[in-house]
C-alpha positions as CSV (number, residue, x, y, z in Angstrom):
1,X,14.7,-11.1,18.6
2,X,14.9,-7.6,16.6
3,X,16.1,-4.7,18.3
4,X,12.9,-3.2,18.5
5,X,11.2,-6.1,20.7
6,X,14.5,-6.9,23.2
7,X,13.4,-2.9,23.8
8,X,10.1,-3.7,24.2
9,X,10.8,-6.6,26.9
10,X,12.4,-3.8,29.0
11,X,8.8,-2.6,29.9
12,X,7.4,-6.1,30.9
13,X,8.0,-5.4,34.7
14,X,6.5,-1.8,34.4
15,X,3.0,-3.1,32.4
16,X,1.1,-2.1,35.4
17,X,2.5,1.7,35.5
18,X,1.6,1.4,31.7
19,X,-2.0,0.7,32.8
20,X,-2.0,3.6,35.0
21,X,-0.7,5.9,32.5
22,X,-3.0,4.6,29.8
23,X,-6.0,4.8,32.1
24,X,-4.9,8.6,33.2
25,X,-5.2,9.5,29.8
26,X,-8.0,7.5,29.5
27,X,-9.8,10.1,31.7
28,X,-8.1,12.8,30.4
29,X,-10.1,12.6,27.5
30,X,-13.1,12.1,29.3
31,X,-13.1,15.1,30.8
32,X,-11.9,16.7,27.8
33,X,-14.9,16.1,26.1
34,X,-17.2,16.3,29.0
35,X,-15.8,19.9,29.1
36,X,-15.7,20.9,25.8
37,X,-19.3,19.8,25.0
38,X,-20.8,21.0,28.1
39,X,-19.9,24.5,26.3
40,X,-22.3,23.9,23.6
41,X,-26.0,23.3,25.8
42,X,-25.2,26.3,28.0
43,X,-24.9,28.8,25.4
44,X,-28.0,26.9,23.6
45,X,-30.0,27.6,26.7
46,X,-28.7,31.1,27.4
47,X,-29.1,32.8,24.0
48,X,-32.1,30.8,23.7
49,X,-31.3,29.3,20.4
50,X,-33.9,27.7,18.7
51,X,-35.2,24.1,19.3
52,X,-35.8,21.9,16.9
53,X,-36.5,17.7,18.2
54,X,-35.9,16.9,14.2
55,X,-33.1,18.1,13.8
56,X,-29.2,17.5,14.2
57,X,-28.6,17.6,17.9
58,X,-26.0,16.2,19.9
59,X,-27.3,13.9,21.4
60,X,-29.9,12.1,18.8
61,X,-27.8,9.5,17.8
62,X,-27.4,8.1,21.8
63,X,-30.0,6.0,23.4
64,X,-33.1,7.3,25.8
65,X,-31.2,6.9,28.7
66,X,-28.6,9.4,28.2
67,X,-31.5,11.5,26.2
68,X,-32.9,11.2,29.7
69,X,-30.1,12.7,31.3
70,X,-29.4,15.7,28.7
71,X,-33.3,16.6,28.8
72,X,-32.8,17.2,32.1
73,X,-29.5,19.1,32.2
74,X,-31.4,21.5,30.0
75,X,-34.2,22.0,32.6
76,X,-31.6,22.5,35.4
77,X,-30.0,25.2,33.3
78,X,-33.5,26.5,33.0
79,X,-33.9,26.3,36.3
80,X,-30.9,28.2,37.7
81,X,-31.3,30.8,34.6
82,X,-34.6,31.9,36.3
83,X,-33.2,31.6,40.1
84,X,-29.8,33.4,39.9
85,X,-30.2,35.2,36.2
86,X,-28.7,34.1,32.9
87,X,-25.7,36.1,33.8
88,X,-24.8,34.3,37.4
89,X,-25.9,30.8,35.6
90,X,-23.5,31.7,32.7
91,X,-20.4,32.2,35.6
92,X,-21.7,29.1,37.5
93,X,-20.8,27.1,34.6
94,X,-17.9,29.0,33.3
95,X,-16.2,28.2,37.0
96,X,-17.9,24.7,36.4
97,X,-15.9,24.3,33.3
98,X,-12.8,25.5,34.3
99,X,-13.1,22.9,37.0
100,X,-13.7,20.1,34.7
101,X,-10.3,21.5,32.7
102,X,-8.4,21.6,36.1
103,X,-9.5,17.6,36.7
104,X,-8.3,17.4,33.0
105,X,-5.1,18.4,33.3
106,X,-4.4,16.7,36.7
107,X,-5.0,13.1,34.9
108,X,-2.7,14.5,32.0
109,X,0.2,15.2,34.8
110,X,-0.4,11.9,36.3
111,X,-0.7,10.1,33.2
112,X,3.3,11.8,32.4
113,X,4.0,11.2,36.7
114,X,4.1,7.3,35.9
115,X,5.7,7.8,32.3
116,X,8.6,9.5,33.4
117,X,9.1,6.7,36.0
118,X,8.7,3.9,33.2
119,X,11.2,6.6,31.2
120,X,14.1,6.3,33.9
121,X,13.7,2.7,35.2
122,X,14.0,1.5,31.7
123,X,17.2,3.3,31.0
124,X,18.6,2.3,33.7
125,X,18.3,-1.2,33.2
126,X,19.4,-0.8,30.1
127,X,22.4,0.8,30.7
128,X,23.0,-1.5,33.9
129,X,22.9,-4.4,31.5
130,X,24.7,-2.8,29.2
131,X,27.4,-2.5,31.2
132,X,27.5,-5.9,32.7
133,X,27.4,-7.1,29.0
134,X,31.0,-5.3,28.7
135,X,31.9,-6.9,31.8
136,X,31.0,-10.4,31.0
137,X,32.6,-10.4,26.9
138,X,36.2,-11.6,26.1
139,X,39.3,-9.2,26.2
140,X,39.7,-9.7,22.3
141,X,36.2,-8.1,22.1
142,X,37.8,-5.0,23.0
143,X,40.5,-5.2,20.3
144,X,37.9,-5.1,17.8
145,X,35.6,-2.2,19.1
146,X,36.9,1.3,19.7
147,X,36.4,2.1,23.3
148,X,34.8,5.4,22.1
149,X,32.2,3.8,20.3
150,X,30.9,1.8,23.1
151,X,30.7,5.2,25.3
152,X,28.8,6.6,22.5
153,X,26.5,3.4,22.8
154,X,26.3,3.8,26.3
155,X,25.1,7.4,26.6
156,X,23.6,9.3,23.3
157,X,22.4,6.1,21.5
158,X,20.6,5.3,25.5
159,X,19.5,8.6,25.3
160,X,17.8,8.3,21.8
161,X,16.3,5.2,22.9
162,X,15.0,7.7,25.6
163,X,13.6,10.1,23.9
164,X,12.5,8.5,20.8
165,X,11.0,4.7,21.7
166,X,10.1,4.4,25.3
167,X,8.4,8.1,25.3
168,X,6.9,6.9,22.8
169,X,5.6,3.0,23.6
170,X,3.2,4.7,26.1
171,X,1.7,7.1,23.7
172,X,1.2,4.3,21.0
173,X,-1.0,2.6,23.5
174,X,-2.7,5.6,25.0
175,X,-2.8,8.2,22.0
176,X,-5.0,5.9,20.1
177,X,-7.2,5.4,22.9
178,X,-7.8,9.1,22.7
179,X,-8.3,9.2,19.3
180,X,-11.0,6.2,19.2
181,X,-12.9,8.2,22.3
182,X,-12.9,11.4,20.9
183,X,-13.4,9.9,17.5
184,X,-17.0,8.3,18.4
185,X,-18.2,11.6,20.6
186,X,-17.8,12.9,17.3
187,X,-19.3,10.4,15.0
188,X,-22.6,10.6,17.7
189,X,-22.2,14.7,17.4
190,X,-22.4,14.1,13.6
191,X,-21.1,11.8,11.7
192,X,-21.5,13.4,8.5
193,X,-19.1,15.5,9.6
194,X,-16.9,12.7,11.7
195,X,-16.9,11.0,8.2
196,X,-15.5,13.3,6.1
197,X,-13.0,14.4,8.3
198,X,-11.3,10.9,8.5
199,X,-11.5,10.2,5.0
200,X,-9.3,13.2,4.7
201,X,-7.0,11.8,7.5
202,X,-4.8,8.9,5.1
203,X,-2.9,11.8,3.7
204,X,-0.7,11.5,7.2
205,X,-0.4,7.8,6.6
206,X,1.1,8.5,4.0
207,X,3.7,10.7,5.1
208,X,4.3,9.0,8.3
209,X,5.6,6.4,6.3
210,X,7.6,8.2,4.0
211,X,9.4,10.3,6.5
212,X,10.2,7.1,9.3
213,X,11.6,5.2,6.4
214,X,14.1,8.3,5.8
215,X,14.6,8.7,9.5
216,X,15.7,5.7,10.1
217,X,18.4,5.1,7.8
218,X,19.9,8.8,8.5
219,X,19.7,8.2,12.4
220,X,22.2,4.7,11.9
221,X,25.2,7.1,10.1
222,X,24.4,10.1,12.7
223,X,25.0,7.5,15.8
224,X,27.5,5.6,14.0
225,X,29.6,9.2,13.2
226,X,29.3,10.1,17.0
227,X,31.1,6.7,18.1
228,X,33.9,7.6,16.0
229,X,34.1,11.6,16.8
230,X,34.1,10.2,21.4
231,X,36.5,7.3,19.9
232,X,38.6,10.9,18.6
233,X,38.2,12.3,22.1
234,X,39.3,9.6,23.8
235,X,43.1,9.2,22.2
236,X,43.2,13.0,22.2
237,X,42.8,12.3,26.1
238,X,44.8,9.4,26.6
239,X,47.5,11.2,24.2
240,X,48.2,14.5,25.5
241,X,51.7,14.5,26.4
242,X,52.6,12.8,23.0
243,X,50.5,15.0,21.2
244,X,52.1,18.0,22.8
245,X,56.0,17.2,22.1
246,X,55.4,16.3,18.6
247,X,53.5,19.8,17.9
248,X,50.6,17.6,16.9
249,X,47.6,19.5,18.1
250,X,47.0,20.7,14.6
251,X,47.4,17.9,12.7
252,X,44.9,16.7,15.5
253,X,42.5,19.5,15.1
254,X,41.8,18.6,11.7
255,X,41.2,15.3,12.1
256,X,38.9,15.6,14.8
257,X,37.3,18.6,12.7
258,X,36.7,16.6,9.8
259,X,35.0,13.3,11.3
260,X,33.3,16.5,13.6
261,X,31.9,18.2,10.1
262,X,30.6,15.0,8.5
263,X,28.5,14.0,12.1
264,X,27.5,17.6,11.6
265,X,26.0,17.1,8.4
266,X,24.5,13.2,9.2
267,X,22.5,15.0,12.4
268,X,21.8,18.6,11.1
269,X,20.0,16.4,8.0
270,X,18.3,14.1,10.0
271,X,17.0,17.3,12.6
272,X,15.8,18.7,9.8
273,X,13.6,15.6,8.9
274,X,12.6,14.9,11.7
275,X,11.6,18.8,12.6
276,X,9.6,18.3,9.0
277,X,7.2,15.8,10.6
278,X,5.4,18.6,12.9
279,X,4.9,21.3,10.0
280,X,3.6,19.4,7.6
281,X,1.4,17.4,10.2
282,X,0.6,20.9,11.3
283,X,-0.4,22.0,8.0
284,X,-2.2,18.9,6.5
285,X,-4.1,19.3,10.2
286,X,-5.7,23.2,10.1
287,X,-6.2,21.5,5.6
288,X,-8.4,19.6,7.4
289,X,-9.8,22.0,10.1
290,X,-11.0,24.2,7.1
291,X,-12.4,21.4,5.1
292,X,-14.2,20.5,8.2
293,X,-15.7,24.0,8.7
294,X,-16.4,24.2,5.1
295,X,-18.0,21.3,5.1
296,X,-20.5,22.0,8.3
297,X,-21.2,25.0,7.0
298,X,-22.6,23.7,4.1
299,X,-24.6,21.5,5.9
300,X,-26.3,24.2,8.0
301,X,-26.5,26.1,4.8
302,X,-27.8,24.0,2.1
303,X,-29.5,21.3,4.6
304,X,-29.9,22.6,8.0
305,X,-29.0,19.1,9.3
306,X,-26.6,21.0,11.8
307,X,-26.7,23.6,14.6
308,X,-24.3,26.5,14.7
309,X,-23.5,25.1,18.8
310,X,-23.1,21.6,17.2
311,X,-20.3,22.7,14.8
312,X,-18.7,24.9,17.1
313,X,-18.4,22.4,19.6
314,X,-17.3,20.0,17.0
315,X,-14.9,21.9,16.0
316,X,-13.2,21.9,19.2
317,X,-13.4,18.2,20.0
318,X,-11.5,18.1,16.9
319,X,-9.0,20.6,17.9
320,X,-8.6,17.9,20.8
321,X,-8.3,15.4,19.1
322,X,-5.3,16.8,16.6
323,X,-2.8,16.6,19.5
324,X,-3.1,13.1,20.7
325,X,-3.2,12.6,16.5
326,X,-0.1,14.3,15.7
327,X,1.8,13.0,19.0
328,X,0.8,9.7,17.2
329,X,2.4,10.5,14.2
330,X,5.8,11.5,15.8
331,X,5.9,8.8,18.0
332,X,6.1,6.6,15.0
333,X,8.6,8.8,13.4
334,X,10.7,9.0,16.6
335,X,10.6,5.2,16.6
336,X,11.8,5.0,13.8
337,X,14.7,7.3,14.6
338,X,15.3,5.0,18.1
339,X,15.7,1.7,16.1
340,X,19.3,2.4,14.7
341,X,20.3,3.5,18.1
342,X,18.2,0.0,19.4
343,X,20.2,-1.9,17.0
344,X,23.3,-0.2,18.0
345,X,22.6,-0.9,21.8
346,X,21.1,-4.2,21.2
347,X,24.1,-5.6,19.0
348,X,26.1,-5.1,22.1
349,X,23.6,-6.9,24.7
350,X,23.2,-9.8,22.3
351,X,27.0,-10.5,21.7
352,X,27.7,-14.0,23.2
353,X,30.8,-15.3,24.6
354,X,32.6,-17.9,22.7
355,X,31.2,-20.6,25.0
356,X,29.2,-23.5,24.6
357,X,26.4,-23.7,27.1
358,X,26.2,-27.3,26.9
359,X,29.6,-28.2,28.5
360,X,28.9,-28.8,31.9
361,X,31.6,-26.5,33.8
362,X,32.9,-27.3,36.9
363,X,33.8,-25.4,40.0
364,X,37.6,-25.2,41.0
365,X,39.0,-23.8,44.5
366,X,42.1,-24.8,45.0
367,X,45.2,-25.4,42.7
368,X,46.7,-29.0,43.6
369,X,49.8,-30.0,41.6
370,X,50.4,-28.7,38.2
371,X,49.9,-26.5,35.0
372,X,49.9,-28.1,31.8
373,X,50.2,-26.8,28.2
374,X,49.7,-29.3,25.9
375,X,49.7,-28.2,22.2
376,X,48.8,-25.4,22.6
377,X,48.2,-23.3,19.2
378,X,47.0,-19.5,18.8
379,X,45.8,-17.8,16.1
380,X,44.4,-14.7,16.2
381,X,43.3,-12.5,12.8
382,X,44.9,-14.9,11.2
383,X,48.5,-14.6,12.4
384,X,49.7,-17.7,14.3
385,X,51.1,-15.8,17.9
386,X,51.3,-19.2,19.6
387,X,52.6,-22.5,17.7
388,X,52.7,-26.3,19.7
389,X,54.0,-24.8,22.6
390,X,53.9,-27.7,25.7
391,X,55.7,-26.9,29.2
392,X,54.2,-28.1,32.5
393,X,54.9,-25.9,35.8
394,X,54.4,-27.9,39.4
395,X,53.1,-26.4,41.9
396,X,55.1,-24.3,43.9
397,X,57.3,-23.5,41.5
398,X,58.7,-20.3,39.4
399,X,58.9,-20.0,35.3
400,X,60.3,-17.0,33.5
401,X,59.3,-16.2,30.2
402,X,62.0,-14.3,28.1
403,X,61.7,-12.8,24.7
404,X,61.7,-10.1,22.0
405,X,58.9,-7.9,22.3
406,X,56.1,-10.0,20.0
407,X,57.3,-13.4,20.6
408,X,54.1,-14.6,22.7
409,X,54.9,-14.1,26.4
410,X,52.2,-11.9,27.1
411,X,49.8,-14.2,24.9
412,X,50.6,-17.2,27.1
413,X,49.6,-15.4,30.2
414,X,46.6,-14.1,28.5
415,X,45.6,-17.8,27.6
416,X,46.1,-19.3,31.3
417,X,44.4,-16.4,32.6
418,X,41.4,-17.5,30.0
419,X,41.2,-14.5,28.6
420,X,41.2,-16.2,24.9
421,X,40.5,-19.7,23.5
422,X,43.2,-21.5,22.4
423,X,42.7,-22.9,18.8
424,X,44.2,-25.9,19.3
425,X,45.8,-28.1,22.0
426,X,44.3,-27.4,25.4
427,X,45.2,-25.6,29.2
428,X,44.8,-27.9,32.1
429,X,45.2,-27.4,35.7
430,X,45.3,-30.4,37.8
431,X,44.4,-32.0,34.9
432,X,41.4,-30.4,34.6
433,X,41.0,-28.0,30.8
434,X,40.5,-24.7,31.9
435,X,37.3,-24.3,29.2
436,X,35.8,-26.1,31.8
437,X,35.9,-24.4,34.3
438,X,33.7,-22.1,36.1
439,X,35.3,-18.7,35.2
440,X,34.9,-17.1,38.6
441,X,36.2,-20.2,40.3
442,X,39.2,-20.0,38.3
443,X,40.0,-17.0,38.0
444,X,40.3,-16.7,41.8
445,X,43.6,-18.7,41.5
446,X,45.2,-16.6,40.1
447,X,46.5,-13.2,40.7
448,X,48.2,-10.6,38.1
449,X,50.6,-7.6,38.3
450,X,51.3,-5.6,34.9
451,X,53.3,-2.9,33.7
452,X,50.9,-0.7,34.2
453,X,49.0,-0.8,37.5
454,X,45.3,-0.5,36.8
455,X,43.4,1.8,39.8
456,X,40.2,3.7,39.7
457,X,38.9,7.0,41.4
458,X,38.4,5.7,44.8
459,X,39.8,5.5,48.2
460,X,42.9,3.5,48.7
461,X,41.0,1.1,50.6
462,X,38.9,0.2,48.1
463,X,41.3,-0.3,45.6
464,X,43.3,-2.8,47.9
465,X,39.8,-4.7,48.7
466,X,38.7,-4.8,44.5
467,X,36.5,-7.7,44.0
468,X,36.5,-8.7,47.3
469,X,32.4,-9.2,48.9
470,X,32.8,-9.7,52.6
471,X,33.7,-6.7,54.8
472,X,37.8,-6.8,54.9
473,X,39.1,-5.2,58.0
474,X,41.5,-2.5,57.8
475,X,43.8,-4.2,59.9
476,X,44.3,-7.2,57.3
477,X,44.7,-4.0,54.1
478,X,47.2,-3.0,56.7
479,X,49.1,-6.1,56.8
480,X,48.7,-6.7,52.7
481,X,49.9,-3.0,52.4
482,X,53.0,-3.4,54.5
483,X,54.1,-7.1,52.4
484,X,53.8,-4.7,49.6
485,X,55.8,-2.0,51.3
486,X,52.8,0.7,50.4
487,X,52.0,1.3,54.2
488,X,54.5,4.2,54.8
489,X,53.6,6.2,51.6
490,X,49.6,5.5,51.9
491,X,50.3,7.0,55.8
492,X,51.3,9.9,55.2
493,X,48.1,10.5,52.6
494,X,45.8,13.4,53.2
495,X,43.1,10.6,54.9
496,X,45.4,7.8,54.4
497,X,43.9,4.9,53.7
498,X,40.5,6.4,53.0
499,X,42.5,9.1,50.5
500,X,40.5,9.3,46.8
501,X,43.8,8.8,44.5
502,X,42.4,10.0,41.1
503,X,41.4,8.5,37.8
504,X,43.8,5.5,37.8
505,X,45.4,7.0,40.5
506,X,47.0,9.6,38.9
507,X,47.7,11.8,42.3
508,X,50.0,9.2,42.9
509,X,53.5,7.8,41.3
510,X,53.9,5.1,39.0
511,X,55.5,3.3,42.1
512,X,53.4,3.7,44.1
513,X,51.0,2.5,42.2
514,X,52.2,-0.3,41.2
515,X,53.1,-1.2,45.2
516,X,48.8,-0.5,45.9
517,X,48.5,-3.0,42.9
518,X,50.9,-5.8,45.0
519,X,48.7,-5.2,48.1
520,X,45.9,-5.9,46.3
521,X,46.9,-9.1,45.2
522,X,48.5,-9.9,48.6
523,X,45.2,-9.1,49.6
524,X,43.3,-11.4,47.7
525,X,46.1,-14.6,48.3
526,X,46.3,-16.5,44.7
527,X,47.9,-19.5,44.7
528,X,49.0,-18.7,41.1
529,X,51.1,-15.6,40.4
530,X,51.5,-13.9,37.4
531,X,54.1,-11.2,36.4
532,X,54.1,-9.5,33.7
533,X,56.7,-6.5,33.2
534,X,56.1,-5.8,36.5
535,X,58.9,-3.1,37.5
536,X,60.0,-2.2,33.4
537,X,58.5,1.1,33.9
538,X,60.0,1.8,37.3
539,X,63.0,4.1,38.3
540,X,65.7,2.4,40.1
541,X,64.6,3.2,43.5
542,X,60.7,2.2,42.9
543,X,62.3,-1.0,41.3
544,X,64.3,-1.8,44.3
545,X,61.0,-1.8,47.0
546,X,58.4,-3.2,44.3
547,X,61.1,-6.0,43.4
548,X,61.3,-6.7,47.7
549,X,57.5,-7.1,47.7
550,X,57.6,-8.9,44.8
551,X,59.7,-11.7,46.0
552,X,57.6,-11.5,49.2
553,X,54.7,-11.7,47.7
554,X,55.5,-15.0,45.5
555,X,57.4,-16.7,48.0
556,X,55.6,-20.1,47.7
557,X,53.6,-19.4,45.3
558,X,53.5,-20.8,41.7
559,X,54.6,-17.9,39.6
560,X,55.0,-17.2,35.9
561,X,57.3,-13.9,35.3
562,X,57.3,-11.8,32.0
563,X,60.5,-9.8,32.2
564,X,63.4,-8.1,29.6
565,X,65.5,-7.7,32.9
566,X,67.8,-10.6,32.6
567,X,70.0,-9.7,35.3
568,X,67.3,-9.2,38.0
569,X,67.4,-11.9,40.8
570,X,63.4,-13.3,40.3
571,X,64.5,-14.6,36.8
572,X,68.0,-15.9,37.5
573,X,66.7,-17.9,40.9
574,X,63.9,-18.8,38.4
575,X,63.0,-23.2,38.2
576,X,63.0,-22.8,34.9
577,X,63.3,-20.3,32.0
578,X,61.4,-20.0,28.7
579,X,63.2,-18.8,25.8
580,X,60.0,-17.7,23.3
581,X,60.8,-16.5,19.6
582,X,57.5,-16.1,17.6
583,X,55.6,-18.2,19.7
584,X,57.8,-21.3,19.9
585,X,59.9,-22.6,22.4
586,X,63.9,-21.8,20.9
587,X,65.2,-22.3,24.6
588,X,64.4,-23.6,28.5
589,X,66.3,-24.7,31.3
590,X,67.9,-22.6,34.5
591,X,70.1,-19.8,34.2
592,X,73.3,-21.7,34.8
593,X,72.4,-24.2,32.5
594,X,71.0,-21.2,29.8
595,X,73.6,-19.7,30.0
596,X,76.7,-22.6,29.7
597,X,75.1,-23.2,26.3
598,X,75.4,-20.0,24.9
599,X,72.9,-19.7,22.7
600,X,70.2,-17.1,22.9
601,X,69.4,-16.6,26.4
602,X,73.5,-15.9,26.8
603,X,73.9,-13.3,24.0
604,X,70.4,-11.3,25.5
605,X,72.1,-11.2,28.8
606,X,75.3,-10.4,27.7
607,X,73.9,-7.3,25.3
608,X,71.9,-6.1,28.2
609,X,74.8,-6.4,30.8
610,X,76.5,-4.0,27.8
């Protein structure tokens, strides 16, 4: 499926709000052209132009009945110019008209009433399924695409999809409904004259099709520019503080300025293009206008197969129908703009997890006996992180994972959480490969604290309950808080535990984040625990309660800990420790046995008791 059409099947559910809008418009041309041309037989009957049954009239090329109907329209006109005066008739129908122009324009606003609900539904559901899309894709997506990008996706290429396709879908179905109506109310006013204008008419074909083409390929380096300039923002925001003590901000400057420059020039060239398409539509439109007027006069002139009223009020059906026309013209263009931003949005909703649909996955909720690595290579961008590496943790029990920073800890953790597919070898739990596994069931096994506590700008209540459906009560956060020992800080909050704490909780320490990240995870009750670097970031004190709730917290619990703290008590009262050195296995055992050998795990601890 193209971009264009996975845009298109967006508007299925709204089809019957198309309708509407298409048959609004529908009657918005009806009354145009009931207005206009009702212009024509009152001034033909008040200045008592002359009649002539063999000649051009309106109205000779329809069938008796509606000659029925006009011949007596003329006689009512007759009727009231002798009763009320030619003057009083003339205001009758001038109010008469107006009204007819007021119905107009009440279809026109109804017609845009249902567009602009279409407009917003669709976006929504775009960018709803956009971001479930981000939700539902691999972590190692995210290494690949710059964070910027994607926001750039989400909001200005949405936005072009916006303004340039769906506004547009509606008027490709109704504006050449308009056209076609007021196109044969002119071809049975005359269609000499309806004729030649639409001969004339292929000269916009043509440059429709030359400017979309251009459009087009301008819009995809515009868009594509933009990601990089918010992908700019976003490290100048995440990078203040470094920025700052390195007297960066110039060095900054400029390189924002110059990506900033070059999107500059991508969008100020394709504006200009696209501002090009109503000029020159403009212009080849009043060519035509003239040509028209040249050509009716000639008629009358040369032939007298037309009536001054018949041209005049041609002339203003044609008017009419130059809008609808041109609208047309740049809702082609503008579709052709919105495809690079489709394709831009698109290639995001149709990336597809690494998963084959066929394996039949099964549902896991409990953890029974043990976790087994068999095998178990990595490779990622071609770099081996992970090579045959086999241990097997029972249930229950503790592992520490020791290391040089890039020797595969965190990649071990990443694989057991299922955050990447091993290449090789395979991940069970109770014997069970975790590839086939239902993802949701799994992942509620296990729970996982990091450096760097991850919070978001809501209350602490809602941070503690993340993920959870059912209705927690506050007593139970209470009880999760105090295991975590976050009650007596989140207490003495403003609104305690109903306090907003900031975007990623930045109105509150790093401990004390990390302690609402512990009670979140008490909260939630895994039976499998993950640590990684839990307390590296921490000043002594913080370290001191966040390591207490920490060994509350995994008390019987199965636990794999990440740590360059040798000395602390988790890894020393460890089952077993891991000694990783790029991605293999160089040491294991307990700490009293590690460290009688004296190999590596005995010189790390001695350099850091140093």
């Amino acid at each position: 499926m193209n971009a264009f059409k996975k845009i298109l099947s967006y508007s299925k559910p709204y089809k019957y709000h198309y309708i509407i809008n298409i048959l609004c418009n529908f009657f918005y041309s009806l009354f145009s052209v009931i207005s206009i041309i009702s212009i024509s037989p009152v001034l033909s009957i008040l200045f008592e132009s002359p009649k002539d049954k063999n000649k051009t009239t309106f109205f000779n090329s329809f069938n008796s009945y509606f000659d029925f109907i006009i011949k007596n329209f003329y006689d009512y006109i007759k009727i009231l110019s002798n009763k009320y005066g030619k003057i009083n008739t003339l205001t009758m129908f001038c109010v008469f008209i107006i009204l007819l122009f007021l119905i107009r324009n009440i279809f026109k606003y109804l017609a845009e009433y249902f567009l602009i609900g279409i407009r917003t539904s669709i976006v929504r559901n775009i960018r709803n399924d956009f971001h479930k899309k981000i939700l539902s894709l691999p972590s190692f997506f995210f290494s690949e695409k710059r964070n910027g990008d994607l926001v750039s996706r989400l909001s200005n290429d949405v936005n072009e999809i916006e303004v340039s396709i769906v506004n547009s879908l509606a008027n490709i179905i109704s504006y050449p409904i308009m056209v076609i109506f007021y196109f044969f109310t002119l071809f049975f006013i005359s269609y000499h004259l309806t004729l030649f204008a639409f001969l004339l008419l292929p000269l916009m074909g043509v440059f429709i099709f030359i400017i979309g083409n251009s459009l087009k390929k301008d819009a995809i380096g515009a868009q594509s520019q933009l990601g990089k300039l918010f992908s700019v923002i976003e490290e100048t925001l995440n990078s203040t503080k470094i920025i700052n003590i390195f007297n960066a901000e110039c060095w900054m400057q400029k390189r924002f300025e110059k990506i900033s420059s070059f999107q500059k020039k991508l969008a100020t060239r394709l504006s200009r293009k696209k501002e090009l398409a109503s000029p020159i539509g403009e212009l080849l439109g009043s060519i035509i206008m003239i040509l028209i007027i040249w050509y009716g006069g000639k008629l009358f002139l040369e032939k007298k197969e037309i009536k001054p009223e018949i041209l005049f009020s041609f002339v203003g059906l044609f008017f009419q129908i130059i809008n609808p026309a041109k609208s047309l013209v740049n809702s082609i263009s503008n579709i052709q703009k919105g495809r690079a931003a489709a394709e831009r949005i698109v290639e995001i909703l149709n990336t597809k997890p690494l998963l084959n649909k066929k394996i039949q996955l099964k549902s896991i909720f409990y953890f029974g006996s043990e976790i087994l690595f068999q095998n178990v290579t990595f490779i990622y961008n071609k770099s081996v992180l992970i090579k045959n590496f086999n241990f097997s943790l029972k249930k229950g029990k503790t592992l520490a994972l020791i290391g040089k920073s890039g020797s595969g800890k965190s990649t071990i953790t990443n694989l057991l959480a299922n955050f990447y597919d091993v290449t090789s070898g395979k991940i069970t739990i109770d014997g069970i490969n975790i590839k086939y596994l239902k993802i949701k069931d799994y992942r509620r096994l296990l729970g996982i604290i990091t450096q760097e506590p991850i919070l978001f700008n809501d209350s602490v209540y809602n941070n503690i309950t993340l993920g959870i459906e059912k209705k927690i009560s506050l007593n139970s956060v209470i009880k999760a808080a105090k295991i975590a020992n976050a009650h007596c800080f989140i207490e003495k909050l403003p609104k305690g535990y109903n306090t907003i704490i900031g975007y990623n909780g930045n109105k509150l320490s790093l401990g004390q984040r990390q302690r609402i990240s512990i009670a979140r995870t008490v909260l939630r009750n895994p039976p499998i625990m993950i640590l990684d670097e839990a307390t590296s970031s921490l000043d002594i004190e913080s370290e001191i309660k966040v390591q207490n709730a920490l060994n509350r917290m995994i008390k019987n619990k199965t636990s794999i800990i990440i740590t360059h703290r040798l000395s602390s008590p988790i890894i020393q009262n460890a089952d077993h420790i891991i000694v990783l050195e790029k991605g293999k296995i160089i040491e294991q055992g307990q700490h009293r046995t590690l460290i009688e050998k004296k190999g590596i795990y005995s010189k790390l601890l001695s350099l850091q008791s140093f």
